[in-house]
C-alpha positions as CSV (number, residue, x, y, z in Angstrom):
1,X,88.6,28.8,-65.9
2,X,90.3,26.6,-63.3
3,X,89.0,27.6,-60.6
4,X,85.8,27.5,-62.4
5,X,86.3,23.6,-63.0
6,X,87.3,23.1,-59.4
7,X,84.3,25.0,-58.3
8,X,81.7,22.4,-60.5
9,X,83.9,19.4,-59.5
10,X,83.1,20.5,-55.8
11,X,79.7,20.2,-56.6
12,X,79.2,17.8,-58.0
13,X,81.0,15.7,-55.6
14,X,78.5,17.4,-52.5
15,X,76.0,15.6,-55.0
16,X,77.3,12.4,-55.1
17,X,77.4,12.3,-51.5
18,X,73.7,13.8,-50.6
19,X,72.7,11.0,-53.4
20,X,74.4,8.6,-51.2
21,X,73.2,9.9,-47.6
22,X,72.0,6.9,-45.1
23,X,67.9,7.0,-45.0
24,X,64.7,5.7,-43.8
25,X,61.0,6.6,-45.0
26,X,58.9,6.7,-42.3
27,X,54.6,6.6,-42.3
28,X,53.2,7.0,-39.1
29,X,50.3,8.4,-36.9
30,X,50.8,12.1,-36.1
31,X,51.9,12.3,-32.5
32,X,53.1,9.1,-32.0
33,X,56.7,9.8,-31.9
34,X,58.7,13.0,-30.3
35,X,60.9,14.8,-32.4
36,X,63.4,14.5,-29.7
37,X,63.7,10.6,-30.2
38,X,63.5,10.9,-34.2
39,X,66.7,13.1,-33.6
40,X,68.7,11.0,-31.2
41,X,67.9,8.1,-33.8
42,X,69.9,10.3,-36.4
43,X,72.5,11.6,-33.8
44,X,73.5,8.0,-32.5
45,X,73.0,6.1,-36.6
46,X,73.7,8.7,-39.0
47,X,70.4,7.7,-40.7
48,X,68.3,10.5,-41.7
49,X,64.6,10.2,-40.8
50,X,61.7,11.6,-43.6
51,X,59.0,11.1,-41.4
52,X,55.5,11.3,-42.5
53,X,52.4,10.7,-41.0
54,X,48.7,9.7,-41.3
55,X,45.6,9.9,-38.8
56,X,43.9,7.0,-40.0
57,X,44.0,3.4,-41.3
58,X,42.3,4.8,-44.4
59,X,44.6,7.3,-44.7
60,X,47.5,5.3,-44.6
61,X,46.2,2.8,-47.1
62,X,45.4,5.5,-49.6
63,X,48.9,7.0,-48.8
64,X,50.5,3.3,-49.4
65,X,48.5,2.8,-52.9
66,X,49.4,6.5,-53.9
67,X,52.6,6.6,-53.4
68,X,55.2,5.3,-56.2
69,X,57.3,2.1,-55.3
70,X,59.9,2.6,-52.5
71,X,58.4,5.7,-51.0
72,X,58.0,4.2,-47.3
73,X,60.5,1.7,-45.8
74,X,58.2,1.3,-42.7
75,X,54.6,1.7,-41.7
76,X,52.7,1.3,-38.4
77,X,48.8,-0.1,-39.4
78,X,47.0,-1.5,-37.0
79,X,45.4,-4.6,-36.7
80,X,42.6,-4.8,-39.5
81,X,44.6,-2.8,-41.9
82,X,47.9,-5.8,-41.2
83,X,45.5,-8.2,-42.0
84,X,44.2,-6.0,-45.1
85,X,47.9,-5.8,-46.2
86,X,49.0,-8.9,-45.8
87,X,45.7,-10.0,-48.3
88,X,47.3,-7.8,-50.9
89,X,50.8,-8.3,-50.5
90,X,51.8,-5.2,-49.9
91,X,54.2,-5.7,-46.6
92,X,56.8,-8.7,-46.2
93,X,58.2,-10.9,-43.8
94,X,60.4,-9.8,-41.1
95,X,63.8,-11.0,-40.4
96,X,63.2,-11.1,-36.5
97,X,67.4,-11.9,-36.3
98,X,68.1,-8.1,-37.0
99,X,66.4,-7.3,-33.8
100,X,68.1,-7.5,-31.1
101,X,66.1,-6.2,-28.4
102,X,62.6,-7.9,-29.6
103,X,62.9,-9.8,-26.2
104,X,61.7,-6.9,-23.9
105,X,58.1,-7.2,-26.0
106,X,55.6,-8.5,-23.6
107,X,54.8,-12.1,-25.0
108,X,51.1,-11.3,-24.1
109,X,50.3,-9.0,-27.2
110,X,52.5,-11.4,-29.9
111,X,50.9,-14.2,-31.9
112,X,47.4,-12.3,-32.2
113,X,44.0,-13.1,-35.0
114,X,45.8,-10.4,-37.0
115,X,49.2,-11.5,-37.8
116,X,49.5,-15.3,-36.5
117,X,53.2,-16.0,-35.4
118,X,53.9,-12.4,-36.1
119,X,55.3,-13.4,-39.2
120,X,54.7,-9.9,-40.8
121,X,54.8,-7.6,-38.0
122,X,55.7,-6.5,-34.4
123,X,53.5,-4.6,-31.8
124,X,54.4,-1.1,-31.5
125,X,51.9,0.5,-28.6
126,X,48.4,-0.1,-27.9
127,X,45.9,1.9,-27.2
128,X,42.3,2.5,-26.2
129,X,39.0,4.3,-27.3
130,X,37.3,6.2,-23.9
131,X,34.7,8.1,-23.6
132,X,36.2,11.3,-21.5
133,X,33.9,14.1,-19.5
134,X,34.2,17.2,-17.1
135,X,32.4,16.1,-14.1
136,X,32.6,20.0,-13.5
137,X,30.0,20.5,-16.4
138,X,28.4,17.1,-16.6
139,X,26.0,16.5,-13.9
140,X,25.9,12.6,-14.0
141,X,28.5,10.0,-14.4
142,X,28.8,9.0,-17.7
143,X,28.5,5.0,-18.6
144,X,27.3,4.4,-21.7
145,X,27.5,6.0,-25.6
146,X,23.7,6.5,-25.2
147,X,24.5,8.7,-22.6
148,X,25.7,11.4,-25.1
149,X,22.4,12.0,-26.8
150,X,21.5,14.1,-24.3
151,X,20.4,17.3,-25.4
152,X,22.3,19.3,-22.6
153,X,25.1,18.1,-24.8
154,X,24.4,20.2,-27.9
155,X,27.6,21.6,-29.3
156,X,29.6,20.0,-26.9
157,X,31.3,16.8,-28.1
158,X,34.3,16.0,-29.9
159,X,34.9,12.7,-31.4
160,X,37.8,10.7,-33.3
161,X,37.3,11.7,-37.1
162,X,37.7,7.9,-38.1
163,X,34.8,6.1,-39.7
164,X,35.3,2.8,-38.3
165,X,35.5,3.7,-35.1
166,X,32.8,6.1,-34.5
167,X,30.4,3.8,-37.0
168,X,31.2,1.3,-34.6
169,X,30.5,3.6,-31.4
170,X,27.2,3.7,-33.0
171,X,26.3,0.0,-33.8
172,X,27.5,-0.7,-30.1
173,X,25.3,1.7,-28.6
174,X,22.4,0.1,-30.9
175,X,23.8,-3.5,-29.5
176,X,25.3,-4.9,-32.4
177,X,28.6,-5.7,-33.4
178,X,31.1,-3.1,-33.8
179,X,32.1,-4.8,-36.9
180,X,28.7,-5.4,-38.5
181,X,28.0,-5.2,-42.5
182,X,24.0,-5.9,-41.8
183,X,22.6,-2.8,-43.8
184,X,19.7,-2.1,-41.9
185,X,21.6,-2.2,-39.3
186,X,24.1,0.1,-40.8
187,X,21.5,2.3,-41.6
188,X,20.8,2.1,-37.7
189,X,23.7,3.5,-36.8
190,X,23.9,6.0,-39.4
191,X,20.2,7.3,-37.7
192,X,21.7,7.0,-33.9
193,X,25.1,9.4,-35.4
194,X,22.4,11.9,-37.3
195,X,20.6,11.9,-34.0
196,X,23.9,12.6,-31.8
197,X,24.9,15.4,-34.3
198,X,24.1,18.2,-32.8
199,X,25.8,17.4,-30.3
200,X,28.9,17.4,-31.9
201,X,31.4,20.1,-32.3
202,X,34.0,18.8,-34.1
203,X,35.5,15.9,-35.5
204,X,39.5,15.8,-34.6
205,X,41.5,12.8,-34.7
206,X,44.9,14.8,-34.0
207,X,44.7,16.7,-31.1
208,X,40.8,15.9,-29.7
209,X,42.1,16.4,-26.0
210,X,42.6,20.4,-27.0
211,X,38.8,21.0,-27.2
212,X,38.5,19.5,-23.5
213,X,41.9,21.5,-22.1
214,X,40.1,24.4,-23.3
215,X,36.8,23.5,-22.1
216,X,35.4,24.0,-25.7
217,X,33.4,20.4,-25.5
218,X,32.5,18.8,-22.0
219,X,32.7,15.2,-23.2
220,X,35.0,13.5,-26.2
221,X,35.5,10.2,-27.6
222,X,39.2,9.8,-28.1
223,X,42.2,7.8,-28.2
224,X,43.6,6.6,-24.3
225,X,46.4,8.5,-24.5
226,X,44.7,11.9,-25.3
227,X,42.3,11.3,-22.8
228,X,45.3,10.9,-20.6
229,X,46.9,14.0,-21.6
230,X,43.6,16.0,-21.3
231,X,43.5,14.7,-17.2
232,X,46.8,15.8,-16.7
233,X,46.0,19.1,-17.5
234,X,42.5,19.2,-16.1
235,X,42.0,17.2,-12.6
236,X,38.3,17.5,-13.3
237,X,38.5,15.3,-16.2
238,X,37.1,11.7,-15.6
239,X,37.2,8.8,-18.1
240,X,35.1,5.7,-18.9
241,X,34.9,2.9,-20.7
242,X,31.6,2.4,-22.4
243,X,29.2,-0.4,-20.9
244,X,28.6,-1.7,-24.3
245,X,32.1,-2.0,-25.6
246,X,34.5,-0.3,-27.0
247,X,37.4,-0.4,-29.4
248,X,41.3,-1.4,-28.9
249,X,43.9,-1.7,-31.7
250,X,47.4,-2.1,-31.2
251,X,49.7,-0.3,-33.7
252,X,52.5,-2.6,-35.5
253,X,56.0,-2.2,-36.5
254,X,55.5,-3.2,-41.0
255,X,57.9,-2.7,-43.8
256,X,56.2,-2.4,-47.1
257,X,57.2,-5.1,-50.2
258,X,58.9,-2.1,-51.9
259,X,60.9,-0.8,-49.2
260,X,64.2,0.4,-50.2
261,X,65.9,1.1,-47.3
262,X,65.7,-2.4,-45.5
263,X,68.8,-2.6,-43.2
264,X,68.1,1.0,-41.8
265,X,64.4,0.3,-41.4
266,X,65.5,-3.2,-39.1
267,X,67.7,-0.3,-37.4
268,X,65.0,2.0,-36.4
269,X,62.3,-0.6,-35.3
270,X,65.8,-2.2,-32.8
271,X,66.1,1.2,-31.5
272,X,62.6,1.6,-31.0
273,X,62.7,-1.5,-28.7
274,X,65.1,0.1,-27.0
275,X,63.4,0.3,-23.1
276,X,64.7,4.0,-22.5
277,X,63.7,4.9,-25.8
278,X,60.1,3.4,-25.3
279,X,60.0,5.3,-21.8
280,X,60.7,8.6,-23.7
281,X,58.0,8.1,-26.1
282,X,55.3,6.8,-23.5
283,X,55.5,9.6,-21.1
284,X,55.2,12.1,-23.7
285,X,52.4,9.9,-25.7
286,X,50.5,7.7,-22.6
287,X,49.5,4.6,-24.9
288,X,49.5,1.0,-23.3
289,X,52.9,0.3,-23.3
290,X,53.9,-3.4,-24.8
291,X,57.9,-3.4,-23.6
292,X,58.1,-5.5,-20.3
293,X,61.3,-3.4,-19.7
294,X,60.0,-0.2,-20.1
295,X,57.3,-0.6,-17.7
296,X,59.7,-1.0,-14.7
297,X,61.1,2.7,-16.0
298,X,57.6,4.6,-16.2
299,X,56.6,7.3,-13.9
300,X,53.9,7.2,-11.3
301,X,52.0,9.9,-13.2
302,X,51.5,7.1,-15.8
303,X,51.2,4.0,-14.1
304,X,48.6,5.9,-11.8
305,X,46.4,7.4,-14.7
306,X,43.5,4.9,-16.1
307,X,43.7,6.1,-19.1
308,X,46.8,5.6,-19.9
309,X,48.0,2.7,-18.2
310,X,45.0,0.8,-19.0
311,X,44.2,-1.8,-16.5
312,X,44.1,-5.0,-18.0
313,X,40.9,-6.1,-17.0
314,X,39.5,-3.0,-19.0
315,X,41.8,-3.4,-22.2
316,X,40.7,-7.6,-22.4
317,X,37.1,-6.6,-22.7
318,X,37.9,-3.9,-25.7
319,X,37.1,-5.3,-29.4
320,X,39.6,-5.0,-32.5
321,X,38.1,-3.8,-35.5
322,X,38.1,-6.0,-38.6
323,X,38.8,-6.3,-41.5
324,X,35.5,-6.4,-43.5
325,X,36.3,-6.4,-47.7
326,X,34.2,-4.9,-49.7
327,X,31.8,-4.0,-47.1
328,X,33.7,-1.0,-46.3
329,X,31.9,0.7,-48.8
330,X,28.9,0.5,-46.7
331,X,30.8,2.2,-44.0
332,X,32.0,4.7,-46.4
333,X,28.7,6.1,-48.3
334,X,27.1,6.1,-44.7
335,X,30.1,8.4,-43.6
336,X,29.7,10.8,-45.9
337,X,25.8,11.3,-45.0
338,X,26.8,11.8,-41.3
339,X,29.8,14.6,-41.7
């Protein structure tokens, strides 16, 4: 009987400490992070990491709204969805004292139409929508979204499974804005997609660059730093950035109203910042980088690849997508006819 008592004491004392284990709740995009940093984070803080992960604004959102209070205790929205948030109240303002290393930020991508005075969030990466072909299939160069009606393309394009952005593929192509909420011209760009589809083969916001490394598609319209993956792998690869425009968003650093877990979410963004730790997670995941210390640390295979290191020049003439209210039910119901 005593050692039956010692035995549920033990326990219940191994409760009280996994009650009491150091956490943060963590919301990201899929392959954004390596594992390899997540770990080091808990190795060097003691912190453990529940990290979960979206592959779109919308899905974050939905995520955010879903979830019961104190689930997350940091997010990484981009632009229009910070701007979204910050309407509803549903992220607060930083304490920029309990980061020590925000200095090595590049001053160029603070204080942006987003999140003036970045008085609700920090810049995380950027990144870049391209249009990326096999020059080994393709016979022409590639300049322009229009480009990919052709019907030698049938079956052989994969684009980003996100609304906004490929609606807005479409209403550039047409000339229009990328953010537009004009229904006919909506409907437009809803025609110009149902024309394109059978050209598609898939849509894959996770790992697009897979269907070119495998030669599956000969063209895709992806995020920069899968694009940049993709030409590492295949030399053939080329990349472009549409004539017409195309999108840019930068990812931020947010901690939800709710968060629970403040104090280890501050330590996880500071560490972030770190310029080593920025270095590991750009050379495994080739987004702009935004840490002016970092940059001296990157390899030449990244500072030499267009996609990834996007030249400014290209990355000032990119377009953010907005926020657009209500309207995104327009966006929504033509979605659903074009998949």
């Amino acid at each position: 009987m005593k050692k039956l008592i010692i035995l549920l004491v033990f326990i219940f004392l191994l409760s009280g400490c996994s009650n009491n284990e150091e956490v943060v709740n963590i919301l990201n995009w899929s392959s954004y992070i390596p594992n390899e940093v997540i770990k080091d984070f808990e190795h060097q803080t003691g912190i453990k990491v529940n990290y979960n992960t979206y592959s779109s604004n919308e899905e974050c959102l939905a995520k955010l709204q879903a979830a019961k209070s104190g689930t997350y205790d940091l997010i990484f929205p981009s632009d229009y969805l910070v701007e979204l948030l910050i309407e509803k109240e549903m992220i607060q303002k930083l304490d920029k004292t309990k980061l020590n290393n925000i200095s090595n930020l590049n001053t160029n991508y603070l204080d942006l139409e987003y999140d003036p005075g970045n008085i609700y969030t920090l810049p995380f990466l950027a990144a870049s929508v391209v249009i990326v072909y096999d020059e080994k299939f393709v016979n022409k160069k590639i300049t322009s979204y229009n480009d990919l009606l052709s019907s030698e393309y049938a079956d052989n394009i994969v684009l980003l499974d996100d609304q906004r952005i490929i609606i807005g593929m479409a209403l550039l192509a047409l000339g229009y804005d990328m953010n537009d909420t004009n229904d006919s011209h909506i409907e437009e760009a809803t025609n110009w997609l149902l024309a394109l589809k059978p050209n598609i083969k898939a849509f894959d916001s996770d790992s697009p660059k897979t269907f070119m490394i495998t030669k599956e598609t000969k063209i895709g319209v992806m995020w920069n730093a899968e694009a940049a993956l993709a030409m590492n792998e295949v030399p053939s690869l080329k990349v472009a950035y549409p004539s017409e425009g195309f999108n840019i968003s930068i990812d931020n650093f947010a901690i939800p109203n709710n968060a629970k877990n403040l104090d280890n979410a501050y330590k996880f963004i500071d560490y972030i910042l770190k310029p080593e730790v920025m270095q590991r997670i750009i050379e495994e995941y080739p987004y702009k980088n935004l840490n002016i210390k970092t940059q001296e640390l990157l390899s030449d295979t990244y500072i030499n690849n267009i996609a990834a290191n996007i030249p400014d020049n290209y990355f000032n003439r990119g377009l953010f997508v907005k926020n657009i209210d209500e309207a995104i039910l327009k966006y929504d119901k033509a979605w659903v006819s074009i998949k």
